[in-house]
PyMOL Python script that loads the backbone (N, CA, C, O; Angstrom):
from pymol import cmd

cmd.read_pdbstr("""\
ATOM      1  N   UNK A   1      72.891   1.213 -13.530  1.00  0.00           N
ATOM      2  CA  UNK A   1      71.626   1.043 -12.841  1.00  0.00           C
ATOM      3  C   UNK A   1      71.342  -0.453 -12.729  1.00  0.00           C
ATOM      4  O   UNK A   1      71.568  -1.193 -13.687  1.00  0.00           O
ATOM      5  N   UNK A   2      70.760  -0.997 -11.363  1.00  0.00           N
ATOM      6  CA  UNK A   2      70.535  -2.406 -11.039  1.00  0.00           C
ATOM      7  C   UNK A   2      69.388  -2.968 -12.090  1.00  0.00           C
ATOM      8  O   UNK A   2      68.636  -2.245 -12.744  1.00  0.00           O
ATOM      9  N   UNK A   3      69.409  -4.080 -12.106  1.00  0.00           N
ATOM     10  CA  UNK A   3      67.800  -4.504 -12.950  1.00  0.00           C
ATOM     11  C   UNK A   3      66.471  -4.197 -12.278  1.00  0.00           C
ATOM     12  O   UNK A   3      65.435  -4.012 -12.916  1.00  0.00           O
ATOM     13  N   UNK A   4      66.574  -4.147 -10.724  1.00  0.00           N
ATOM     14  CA  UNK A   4      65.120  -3.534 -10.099  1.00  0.00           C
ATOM     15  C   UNK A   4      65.293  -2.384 -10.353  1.00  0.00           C
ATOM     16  O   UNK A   4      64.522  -1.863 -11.159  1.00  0.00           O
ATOM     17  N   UNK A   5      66.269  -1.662  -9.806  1.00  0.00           N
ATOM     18  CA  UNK A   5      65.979   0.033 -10.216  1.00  0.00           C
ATOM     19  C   UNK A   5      65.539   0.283 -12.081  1.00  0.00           C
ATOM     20  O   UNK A   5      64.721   1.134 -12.429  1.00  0.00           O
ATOM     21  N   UNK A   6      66.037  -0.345 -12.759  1.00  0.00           N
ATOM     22  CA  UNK A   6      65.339  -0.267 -13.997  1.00  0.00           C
ATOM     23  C   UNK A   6      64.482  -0.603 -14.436  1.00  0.00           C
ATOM     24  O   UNK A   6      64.006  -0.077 -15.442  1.00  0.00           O
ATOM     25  N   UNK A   7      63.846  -1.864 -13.682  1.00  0.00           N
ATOM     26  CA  UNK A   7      62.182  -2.519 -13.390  1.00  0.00           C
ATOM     27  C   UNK A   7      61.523  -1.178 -13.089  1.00  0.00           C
ATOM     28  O   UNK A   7      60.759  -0.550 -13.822  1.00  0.00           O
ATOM     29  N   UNK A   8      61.978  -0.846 -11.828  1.00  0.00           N
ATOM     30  CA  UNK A   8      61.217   0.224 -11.260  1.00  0.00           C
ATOM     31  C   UNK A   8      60.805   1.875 -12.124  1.00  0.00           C
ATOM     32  O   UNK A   8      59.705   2.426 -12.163  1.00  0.00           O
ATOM     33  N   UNK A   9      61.691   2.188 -12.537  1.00  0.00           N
ATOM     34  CA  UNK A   9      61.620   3.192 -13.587  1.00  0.00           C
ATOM     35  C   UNK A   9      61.075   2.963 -14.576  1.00  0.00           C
ATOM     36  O   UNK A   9      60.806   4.004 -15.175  1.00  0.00           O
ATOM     37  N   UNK A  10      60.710   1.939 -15.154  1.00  0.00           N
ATOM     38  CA  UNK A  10      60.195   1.800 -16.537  1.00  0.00           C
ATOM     39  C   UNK A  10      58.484   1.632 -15.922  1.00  0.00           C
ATOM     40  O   UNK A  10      57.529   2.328 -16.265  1.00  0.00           O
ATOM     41  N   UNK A  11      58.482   0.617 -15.039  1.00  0.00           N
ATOM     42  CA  UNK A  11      56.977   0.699 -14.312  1.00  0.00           C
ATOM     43  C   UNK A  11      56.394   2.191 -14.032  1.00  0.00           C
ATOM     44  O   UNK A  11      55.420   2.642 -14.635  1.00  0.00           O
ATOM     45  N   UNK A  12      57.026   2.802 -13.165  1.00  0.00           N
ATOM     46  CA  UNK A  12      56.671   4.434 -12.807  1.00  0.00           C
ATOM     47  C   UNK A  12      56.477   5.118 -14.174  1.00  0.00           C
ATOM     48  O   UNK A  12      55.424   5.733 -14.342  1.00  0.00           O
ATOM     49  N   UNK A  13      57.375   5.074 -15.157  1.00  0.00           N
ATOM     50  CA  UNK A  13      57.307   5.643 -16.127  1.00  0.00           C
ATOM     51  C   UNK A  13      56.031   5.404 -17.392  1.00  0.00           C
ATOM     52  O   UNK A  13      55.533   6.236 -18.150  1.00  0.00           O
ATOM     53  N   UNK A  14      55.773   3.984 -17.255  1.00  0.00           N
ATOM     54  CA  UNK A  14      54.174   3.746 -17.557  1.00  0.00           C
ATOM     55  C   UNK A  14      53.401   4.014 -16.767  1.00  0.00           C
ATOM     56  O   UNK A  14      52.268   4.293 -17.157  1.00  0.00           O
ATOM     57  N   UNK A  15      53.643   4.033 -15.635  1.00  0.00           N
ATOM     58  CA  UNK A  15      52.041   4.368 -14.581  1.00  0.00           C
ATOM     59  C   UNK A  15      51.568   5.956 -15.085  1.00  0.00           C
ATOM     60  O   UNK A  15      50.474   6.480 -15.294  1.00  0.00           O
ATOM     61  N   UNK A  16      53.177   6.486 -15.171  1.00  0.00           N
ATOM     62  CA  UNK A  16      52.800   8.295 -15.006  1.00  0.00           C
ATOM     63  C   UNK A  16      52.441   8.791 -17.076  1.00  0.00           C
ATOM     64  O   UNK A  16      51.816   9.686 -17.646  1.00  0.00           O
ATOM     65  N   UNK A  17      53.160   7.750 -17.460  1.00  0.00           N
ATOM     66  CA  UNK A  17      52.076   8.232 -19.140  1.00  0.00           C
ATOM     67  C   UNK A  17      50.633   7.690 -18.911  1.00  0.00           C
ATOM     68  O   UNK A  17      49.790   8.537 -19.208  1.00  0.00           O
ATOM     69  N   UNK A  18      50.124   6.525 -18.470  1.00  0.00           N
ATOM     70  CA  UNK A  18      48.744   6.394 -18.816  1.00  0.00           C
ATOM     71  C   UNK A  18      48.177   6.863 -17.796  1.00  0.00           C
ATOM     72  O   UNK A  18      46.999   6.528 -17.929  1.00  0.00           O
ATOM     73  N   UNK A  19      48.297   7.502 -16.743  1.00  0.00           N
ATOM     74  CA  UNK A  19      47.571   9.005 -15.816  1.00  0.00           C
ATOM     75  C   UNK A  19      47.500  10.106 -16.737  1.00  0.00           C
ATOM     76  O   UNK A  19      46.465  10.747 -16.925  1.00  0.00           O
ATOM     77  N   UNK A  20      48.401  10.290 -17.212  1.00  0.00           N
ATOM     78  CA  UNK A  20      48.494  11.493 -18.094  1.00  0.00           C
ATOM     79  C   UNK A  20      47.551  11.151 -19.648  1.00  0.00           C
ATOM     80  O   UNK A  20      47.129  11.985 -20.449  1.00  0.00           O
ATOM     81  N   UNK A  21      47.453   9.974 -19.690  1.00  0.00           N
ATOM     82  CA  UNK A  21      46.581   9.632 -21.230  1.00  0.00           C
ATOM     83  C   UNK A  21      45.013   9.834 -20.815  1.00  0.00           C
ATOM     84  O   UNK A  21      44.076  10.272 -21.482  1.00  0.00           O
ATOM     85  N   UNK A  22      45.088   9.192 -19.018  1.00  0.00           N
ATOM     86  CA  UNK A  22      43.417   9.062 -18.816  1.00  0.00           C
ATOM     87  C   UNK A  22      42.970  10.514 -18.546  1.00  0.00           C
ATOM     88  O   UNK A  22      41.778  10.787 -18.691  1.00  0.00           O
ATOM     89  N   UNK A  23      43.794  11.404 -18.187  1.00  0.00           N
ATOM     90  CA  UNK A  23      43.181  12.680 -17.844  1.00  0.00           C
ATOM     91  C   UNK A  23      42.971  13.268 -19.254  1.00  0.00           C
ATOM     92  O   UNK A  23      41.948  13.946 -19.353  1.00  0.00           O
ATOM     93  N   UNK A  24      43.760  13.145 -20.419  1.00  0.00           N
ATOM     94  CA  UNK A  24      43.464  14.264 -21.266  1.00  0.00           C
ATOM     95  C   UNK A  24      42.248  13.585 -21.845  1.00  0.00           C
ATOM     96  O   UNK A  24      41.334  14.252 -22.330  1.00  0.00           O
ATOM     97  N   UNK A  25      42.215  11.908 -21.790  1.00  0.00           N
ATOM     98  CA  UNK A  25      40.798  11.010 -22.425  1.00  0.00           C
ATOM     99  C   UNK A  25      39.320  12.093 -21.360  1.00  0.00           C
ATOM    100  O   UNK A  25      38.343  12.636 -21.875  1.00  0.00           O
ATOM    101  N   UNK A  26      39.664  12.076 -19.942  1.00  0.00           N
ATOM    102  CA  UNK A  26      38.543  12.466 -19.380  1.00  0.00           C
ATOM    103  C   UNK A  26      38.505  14.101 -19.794  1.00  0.00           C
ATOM    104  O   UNK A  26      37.383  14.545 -20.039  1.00  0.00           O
ATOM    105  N   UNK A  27      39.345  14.787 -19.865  1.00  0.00           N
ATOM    106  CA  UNK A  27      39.080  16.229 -20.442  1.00  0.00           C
ATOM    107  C   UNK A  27      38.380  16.603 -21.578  1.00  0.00           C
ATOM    108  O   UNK A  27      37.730  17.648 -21.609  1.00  0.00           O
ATOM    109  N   UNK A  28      38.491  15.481 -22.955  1.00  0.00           N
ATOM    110  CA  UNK A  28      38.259  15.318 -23.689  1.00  0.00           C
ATOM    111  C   UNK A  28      36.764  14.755 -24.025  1.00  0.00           C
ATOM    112  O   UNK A  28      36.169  14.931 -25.089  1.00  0.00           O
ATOM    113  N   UNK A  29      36.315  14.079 -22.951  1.00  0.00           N
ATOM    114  CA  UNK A  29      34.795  13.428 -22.908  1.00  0.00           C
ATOM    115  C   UNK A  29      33.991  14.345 -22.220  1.00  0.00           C
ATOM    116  O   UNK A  29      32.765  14.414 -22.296  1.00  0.00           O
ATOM    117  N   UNK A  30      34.851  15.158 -21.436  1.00  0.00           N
ATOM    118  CA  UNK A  30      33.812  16.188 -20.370  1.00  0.00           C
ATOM    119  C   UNK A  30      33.420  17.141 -21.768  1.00  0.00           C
ATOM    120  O   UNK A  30      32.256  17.530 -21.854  1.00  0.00           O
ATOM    121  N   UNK A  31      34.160  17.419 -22.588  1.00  0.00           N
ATOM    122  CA  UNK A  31      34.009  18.526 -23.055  1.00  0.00           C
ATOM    123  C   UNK A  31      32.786  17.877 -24.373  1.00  0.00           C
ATOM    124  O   UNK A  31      31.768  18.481 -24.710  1.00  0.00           O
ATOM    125  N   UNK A  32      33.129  16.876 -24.788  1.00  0.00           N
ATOM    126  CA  UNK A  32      31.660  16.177 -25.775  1.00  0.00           C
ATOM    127  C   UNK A  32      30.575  15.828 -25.092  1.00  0.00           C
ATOM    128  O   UNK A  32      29.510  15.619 -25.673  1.00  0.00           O
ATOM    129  N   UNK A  33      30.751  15.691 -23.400  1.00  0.00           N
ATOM    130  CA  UNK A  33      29.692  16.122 -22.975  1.00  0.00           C
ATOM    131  C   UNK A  33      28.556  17.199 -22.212  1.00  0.00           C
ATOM    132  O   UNK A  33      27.407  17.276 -21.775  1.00  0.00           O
ATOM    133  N   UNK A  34      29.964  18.028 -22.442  1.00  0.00           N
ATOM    134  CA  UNK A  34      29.278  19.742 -22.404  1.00  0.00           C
ATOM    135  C   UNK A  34      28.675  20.281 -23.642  1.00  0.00           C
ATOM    136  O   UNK A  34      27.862  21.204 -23.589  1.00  0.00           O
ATOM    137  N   UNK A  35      29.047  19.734 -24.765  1.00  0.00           N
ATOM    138  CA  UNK A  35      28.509  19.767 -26.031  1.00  0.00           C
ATOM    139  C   UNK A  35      26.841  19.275 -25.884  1.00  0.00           C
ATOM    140  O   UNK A  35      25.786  19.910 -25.905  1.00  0.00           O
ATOM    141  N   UNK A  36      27.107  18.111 -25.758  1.00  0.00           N
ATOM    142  CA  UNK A  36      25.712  17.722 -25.787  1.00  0.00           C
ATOM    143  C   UNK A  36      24.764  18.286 -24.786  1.00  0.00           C
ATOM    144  O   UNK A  36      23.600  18.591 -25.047  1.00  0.00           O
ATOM    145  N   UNK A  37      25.258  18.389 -23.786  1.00  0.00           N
ATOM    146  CA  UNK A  37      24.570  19.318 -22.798  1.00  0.00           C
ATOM    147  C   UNK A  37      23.920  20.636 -23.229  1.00  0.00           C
ATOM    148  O   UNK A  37      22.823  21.148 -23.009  1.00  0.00           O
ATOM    149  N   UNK A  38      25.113  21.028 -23.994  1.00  0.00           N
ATOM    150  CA  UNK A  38      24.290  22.218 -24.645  1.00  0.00           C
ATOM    151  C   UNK A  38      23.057  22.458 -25.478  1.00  0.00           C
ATOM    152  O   UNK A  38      22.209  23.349 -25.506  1.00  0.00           O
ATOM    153  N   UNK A  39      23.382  20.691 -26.537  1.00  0.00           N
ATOM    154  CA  UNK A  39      22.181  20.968 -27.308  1.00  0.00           C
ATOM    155  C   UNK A  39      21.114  20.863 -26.520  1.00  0.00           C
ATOM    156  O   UNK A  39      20.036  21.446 -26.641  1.00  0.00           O
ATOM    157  N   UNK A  40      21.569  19.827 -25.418  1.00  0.00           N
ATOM    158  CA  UNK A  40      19.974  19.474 -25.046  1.00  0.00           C
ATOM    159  C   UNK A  40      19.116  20.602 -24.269  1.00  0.00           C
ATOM    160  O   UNK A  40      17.898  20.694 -24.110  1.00  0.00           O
ATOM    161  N   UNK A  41      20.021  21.306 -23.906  1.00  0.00           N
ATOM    162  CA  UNK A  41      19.512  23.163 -23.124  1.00  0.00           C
ATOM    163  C   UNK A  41      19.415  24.148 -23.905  1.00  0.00           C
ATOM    164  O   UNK A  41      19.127  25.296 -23.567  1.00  0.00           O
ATOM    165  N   UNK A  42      19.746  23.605 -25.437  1.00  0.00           N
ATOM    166  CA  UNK A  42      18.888  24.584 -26.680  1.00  0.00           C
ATOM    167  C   UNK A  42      17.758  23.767 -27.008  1.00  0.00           C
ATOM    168  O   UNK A  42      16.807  24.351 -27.527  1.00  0.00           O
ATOM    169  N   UNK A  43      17.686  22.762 -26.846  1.00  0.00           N
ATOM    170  CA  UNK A  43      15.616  21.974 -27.126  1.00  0.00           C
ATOM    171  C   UNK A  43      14.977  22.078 -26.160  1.00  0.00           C
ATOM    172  O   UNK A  43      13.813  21.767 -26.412  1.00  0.00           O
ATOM    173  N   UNK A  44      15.203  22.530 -24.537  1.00  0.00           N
ATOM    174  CA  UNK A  44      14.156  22.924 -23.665  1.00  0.00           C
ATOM    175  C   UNK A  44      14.681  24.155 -23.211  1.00  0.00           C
ATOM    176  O   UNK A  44      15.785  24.697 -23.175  1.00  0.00           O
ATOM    177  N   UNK A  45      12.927  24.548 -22.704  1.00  0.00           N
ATOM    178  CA  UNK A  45      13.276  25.479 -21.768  1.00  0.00           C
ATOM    179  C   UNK A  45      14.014  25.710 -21.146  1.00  0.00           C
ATOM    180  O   UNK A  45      14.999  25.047 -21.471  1.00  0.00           O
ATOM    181  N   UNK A  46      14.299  26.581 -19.975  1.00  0.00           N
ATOM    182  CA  UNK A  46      15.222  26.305 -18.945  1.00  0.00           C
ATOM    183  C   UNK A  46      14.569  25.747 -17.599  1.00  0.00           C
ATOM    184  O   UNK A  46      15.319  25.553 -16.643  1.00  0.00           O
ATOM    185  N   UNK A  47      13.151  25.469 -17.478  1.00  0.00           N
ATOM    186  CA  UNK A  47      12.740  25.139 -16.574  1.00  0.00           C
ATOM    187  C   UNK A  47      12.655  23.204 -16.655  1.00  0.00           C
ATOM    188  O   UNK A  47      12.709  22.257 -15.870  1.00  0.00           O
ATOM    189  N   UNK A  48      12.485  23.455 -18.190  1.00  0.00           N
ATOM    190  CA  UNK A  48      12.518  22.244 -18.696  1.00  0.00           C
ATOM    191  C   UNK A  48      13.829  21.096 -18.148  1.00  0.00           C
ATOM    192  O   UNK A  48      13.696  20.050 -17.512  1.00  0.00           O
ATOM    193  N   UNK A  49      15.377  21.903 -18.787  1.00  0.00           N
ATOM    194  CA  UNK A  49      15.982  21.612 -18.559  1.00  0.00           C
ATOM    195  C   UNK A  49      17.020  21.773 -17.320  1.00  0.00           C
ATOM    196  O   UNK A  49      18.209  21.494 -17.163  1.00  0.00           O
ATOM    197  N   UNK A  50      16.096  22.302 -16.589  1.00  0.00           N
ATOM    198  CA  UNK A  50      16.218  21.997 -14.704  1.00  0.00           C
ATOM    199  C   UNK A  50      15.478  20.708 -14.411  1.00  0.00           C
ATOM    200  O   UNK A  50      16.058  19.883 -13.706  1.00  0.00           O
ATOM    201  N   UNK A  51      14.140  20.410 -14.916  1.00  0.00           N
ATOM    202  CA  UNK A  51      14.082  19.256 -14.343  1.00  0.00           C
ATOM    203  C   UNK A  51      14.454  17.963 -14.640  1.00  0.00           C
ATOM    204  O   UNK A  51      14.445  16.948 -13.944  1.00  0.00           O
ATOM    205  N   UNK A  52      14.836  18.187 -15.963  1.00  0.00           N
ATOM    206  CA  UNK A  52      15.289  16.864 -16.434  1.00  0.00           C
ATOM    207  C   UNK A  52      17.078  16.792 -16.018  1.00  0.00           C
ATOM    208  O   UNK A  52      17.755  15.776 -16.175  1.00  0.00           O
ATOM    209  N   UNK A  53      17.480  17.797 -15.599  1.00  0.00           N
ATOM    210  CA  UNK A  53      18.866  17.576 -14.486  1.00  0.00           C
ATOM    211  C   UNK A  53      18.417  16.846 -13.030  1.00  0.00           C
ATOM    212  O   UNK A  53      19.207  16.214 -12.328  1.00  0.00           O
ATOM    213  N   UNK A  54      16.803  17.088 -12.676  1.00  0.00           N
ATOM    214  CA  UNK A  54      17.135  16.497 -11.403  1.00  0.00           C
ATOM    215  C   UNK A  54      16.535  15.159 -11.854  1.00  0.00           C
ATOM    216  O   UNK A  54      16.834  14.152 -11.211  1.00  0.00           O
ATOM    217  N   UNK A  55      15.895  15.088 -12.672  1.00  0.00           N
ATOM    218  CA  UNK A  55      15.115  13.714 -13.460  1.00  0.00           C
ATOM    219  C   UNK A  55      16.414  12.307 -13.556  1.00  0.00           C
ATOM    220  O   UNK A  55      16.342  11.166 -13.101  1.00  0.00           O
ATOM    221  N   UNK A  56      17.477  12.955 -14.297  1.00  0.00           N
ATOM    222  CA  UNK A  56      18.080  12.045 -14.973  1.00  0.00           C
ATOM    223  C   UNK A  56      19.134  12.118 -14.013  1.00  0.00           C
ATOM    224  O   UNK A  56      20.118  11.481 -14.386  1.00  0.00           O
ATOM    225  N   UNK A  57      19.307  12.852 -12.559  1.00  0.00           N
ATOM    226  CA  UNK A  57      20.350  12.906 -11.579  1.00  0.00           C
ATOM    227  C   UNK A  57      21.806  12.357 -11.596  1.00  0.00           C
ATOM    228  O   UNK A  57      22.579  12.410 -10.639  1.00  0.00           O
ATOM    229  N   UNK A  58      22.093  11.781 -12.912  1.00  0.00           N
ATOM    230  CA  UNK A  58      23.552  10.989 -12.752  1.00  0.00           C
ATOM    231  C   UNK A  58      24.518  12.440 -12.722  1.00  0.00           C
ATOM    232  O   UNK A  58      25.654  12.430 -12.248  1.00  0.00           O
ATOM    233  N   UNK A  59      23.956  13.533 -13.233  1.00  0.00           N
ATOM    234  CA  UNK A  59      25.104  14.559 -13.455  1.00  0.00           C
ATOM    235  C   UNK A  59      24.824  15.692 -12.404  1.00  0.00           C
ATOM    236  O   UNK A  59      23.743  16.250 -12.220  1.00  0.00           O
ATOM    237  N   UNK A  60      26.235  15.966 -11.627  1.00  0.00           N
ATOM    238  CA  UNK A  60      25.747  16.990 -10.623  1.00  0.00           C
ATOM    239  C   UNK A  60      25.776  18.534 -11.582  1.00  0.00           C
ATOM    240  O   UNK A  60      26.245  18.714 -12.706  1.00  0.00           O
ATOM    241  N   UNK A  61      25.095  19.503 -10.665  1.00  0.00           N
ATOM    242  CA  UNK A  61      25.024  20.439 -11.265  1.00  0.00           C
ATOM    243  C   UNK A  61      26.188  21.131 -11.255  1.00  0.00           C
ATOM    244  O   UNK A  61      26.720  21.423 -12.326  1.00  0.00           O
ATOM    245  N   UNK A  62      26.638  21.422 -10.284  1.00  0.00           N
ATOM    246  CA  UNK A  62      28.526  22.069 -10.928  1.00  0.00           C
ATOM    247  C   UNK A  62      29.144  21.119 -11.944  1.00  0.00           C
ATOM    248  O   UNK A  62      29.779  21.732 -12.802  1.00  0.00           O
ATOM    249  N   UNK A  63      29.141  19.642 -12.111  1.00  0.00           N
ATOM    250  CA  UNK A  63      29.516  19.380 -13.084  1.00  0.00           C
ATOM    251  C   UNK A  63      29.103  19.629 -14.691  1.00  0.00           C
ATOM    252  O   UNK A  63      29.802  19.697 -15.702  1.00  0.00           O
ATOM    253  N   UNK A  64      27.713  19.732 -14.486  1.00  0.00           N
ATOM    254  CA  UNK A  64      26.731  19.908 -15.883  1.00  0.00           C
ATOM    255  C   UNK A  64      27.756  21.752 -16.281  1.00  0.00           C
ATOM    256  O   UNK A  64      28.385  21.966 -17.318  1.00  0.00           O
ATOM    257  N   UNK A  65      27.651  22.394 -15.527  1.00  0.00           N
ATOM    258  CA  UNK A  65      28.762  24.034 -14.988  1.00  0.00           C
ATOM    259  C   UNK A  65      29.715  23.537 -16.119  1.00  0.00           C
ATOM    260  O   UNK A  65      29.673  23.840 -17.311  1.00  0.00           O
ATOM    261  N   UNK A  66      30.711  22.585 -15.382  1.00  0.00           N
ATOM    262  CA  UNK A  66      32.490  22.402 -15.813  1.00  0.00           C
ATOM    263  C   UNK A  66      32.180  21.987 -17.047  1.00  0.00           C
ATOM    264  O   UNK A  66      32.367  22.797 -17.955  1.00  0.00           O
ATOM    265  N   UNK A  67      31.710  20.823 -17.337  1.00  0.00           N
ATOM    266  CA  UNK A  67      31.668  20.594 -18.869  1.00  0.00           C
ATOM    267  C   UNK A  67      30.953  21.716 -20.167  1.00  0.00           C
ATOM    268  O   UNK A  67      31.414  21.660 -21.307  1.00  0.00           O
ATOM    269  N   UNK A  68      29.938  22.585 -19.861  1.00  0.00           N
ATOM    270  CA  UNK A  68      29.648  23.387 -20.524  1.00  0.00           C
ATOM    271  C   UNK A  68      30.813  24.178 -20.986  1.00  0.00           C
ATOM    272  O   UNK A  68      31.265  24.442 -22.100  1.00  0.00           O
ATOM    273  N   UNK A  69      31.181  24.495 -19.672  1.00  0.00           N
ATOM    274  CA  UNK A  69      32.448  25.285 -19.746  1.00  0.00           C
ATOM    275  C   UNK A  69      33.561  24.771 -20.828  1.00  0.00           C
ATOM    276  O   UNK A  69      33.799  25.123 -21.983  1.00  0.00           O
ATOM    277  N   UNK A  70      34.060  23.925 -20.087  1.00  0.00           N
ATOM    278  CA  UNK A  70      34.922  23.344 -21.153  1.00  0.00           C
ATOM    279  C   UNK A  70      34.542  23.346 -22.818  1.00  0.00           C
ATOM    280  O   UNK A  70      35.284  23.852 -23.659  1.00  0.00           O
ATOM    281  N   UNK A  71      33.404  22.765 -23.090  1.00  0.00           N
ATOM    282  CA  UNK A  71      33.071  22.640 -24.359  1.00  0.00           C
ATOM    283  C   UNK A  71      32.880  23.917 -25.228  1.00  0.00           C
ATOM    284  O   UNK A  71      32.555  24.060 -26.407  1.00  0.00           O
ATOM    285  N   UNK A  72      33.204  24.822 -24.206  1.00  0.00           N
ATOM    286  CA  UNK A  72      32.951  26.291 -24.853  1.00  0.00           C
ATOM    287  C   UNK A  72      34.628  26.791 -24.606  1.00  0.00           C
ATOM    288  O   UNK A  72      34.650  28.011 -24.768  1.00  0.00           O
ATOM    289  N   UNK A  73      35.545  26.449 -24.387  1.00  0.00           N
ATOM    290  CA  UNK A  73      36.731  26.657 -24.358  1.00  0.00           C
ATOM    291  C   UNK A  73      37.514  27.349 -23.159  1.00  0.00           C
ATOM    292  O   UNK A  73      38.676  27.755 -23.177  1.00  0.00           O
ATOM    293  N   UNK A  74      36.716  27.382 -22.246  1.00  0.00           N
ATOM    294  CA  UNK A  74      36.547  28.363 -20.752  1.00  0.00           C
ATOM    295  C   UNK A  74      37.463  27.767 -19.822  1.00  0.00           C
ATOM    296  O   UNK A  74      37.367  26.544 -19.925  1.00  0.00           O
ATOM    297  N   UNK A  75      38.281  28.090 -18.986  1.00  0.00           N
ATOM    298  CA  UNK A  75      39.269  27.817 -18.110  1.00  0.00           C
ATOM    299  C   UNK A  75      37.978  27.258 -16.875  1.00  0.00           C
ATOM    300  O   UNK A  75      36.932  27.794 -16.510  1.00  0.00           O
ATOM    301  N   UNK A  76      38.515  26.211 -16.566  1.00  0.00           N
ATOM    302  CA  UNK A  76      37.748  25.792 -15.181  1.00  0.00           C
ATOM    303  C   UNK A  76      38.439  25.237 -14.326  1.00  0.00           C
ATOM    304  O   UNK A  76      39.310  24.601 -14.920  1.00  0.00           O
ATOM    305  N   UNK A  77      38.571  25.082 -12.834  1.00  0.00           N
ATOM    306  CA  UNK A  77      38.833  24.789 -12.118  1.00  0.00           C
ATOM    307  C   UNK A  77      38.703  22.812 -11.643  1.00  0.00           C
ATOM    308  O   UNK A  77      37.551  22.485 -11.357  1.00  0.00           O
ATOM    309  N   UNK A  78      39.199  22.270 -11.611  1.00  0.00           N
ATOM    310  CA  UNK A  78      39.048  20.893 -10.966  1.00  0.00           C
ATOM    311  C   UNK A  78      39.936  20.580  -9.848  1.00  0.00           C
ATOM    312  O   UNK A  78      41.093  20.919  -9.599  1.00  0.00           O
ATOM    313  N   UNK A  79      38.715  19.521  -8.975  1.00  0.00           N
ATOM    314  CA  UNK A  79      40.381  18.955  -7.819  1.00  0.00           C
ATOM    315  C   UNK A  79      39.683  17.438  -7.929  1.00  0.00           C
ATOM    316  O   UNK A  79      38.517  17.205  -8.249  1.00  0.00           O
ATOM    317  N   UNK A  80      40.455  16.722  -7.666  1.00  0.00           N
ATOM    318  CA  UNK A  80      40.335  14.868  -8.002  1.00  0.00           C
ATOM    319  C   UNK A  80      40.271  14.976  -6.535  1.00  0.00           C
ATOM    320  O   UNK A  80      40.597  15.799  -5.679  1.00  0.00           O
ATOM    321  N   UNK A  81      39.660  13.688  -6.596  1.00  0.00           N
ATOM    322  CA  UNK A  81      39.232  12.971  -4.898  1.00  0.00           C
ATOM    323  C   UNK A  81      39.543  11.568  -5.131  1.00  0.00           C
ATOM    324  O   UNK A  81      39.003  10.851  -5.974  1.00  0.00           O
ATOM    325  N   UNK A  82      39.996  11.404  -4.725  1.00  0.00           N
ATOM    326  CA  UNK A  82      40.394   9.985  -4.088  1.00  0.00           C
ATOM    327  C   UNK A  82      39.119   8.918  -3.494  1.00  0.00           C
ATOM    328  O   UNK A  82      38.810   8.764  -2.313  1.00  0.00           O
ATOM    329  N   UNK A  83      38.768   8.540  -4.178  1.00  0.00           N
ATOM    330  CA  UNK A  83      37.697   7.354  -4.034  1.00  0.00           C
ATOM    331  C   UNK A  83      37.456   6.382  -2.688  1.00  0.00           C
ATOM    332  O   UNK A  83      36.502   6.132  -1.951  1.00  0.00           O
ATOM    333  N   UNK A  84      39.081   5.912  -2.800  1.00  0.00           N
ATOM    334  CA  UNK A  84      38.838   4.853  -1.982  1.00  0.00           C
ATOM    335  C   UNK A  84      39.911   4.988  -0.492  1.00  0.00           C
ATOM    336  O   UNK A  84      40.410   6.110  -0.402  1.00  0.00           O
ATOM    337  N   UNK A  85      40.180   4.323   0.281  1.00  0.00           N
ATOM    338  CA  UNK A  85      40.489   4.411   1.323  1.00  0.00           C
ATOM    339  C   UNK A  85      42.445   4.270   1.137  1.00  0.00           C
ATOM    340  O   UNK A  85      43.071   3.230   0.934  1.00  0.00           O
ATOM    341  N   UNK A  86      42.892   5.384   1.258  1.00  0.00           N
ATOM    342  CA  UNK A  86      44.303   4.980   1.313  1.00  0.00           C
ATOM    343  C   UNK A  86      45.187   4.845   2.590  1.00  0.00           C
ATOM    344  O   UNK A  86      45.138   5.948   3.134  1.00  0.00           O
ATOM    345  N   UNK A  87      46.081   3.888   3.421  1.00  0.00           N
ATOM    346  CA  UNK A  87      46.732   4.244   3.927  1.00  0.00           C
ATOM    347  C   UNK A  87      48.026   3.479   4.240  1.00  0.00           C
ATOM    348  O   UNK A  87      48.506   2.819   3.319  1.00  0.00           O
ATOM    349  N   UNK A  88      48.599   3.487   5.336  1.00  0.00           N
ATOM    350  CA  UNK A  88      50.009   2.990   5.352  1.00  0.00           C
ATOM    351  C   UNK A  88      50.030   1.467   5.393  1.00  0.00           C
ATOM    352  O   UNK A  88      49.443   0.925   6.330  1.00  0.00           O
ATOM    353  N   UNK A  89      50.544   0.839   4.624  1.00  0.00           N
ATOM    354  CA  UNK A  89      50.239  -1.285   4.998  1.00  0.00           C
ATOM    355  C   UNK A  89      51.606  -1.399   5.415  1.00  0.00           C
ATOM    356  O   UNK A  89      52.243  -0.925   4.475  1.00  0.00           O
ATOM    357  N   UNK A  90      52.195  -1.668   6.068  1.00  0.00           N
ATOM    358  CA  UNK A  90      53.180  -2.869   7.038  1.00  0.00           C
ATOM    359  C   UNK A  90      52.975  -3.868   6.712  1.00  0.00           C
ATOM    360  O   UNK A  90      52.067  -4.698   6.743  1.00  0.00           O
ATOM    361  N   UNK A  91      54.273  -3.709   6.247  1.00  0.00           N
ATOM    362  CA  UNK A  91      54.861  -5.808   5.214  1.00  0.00           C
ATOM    363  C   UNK A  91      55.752  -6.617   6.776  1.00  0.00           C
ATOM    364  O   UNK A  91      56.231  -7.749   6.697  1.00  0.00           O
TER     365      UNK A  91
END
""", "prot")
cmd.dss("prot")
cmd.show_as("cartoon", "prot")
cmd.util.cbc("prot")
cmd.orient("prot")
């Protein structure tokens, strides 16, 4: 194998472990924060804690859903989105 092709493989090969480190880190935080979610929807009502979902708006409501879920051990569904603008560049 050339020295770029082995540049190249060892690069890919770190890109694709720390994708794989940040997803199980974010699986792992959704679910301590389905935890907490929970407590905080065992100290209010439920009307209570409807409005302080639209109060404190950083969390959507299917997400407030997935992390409960998770933190309770429940199979859930996810799809990733792509943030920013990708497309073909010409060198």
């Amino acid at each position: 194998m050339r020295n770029l092709e082995k540049k190249l493989l060892e690069e890919i090969n770190s890109e694709h472990e720390l994708s794989k480190r940040l997803l199980e880190a974010h699986f792992e935080h959704s679910m301590k924060e389905g935890k907490l979610l929970l407590t905080l929807k065992k100290l209010l009502s439920p009307e209570e804690f409807e409005q302080w979902l639209q109060w404190n708006g950083a969390v959507e409501e299917s997400e407030v859903e997935r992390c409960i879920a998770l933190s309770k051990g429940e199979k859930v569904r996810i799809s990733l989105t792509v943030e920013k603008e990708v497309g073909n560049e010409k060198h």
